[in-house]
C-alpha positions in Angstrom: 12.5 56.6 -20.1 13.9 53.2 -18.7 10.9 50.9 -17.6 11.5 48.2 -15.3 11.8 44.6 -16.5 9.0 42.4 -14.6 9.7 38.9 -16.8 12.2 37.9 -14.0 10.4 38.6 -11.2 7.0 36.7 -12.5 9.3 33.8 -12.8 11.0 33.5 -9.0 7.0 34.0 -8.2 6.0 31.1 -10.4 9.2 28.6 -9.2 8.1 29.5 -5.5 4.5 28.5 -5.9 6.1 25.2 -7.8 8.5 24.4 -4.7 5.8 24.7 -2.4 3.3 22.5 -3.9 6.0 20.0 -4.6 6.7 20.3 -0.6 2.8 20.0 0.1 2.5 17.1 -2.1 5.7 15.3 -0.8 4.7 15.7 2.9 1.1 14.1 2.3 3.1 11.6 0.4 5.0 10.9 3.5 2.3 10.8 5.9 -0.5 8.6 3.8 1.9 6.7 1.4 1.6 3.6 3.5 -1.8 3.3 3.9 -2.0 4.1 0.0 0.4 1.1 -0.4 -1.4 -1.1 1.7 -4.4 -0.7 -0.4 -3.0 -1.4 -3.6 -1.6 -4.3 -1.9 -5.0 -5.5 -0.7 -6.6 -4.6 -4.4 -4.2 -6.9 -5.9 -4.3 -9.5 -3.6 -7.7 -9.7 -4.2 -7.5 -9.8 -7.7 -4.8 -12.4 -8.0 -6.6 -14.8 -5.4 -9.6 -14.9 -7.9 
């Protein structure tokens, strides 16, 4: 009897989950990476005035 082979289709399901955390993360990347930036920028401001 001829089974179906799964392997490939477990993977496309895996890469898709991958892609769209990888767009999740860069979009809140987008949206807060300034303010991240602007405190590291503060952290080591205050750190290299001391």
């Amino acid at each position: 009897m001829y089974l179906p082979r799964e392997e490939g289709q477990g993977l496309v399901e895996y890469a898709l989950i991958l892609v769209l955390v990888a767009v999740v993360v860069i979009a809140i990347l987008l949206l807060l990476g300034p303010q991240i930036g602007n405190v590291f920028s503060r952290i080591t401001n205050g750190l290299g005035s001391t």
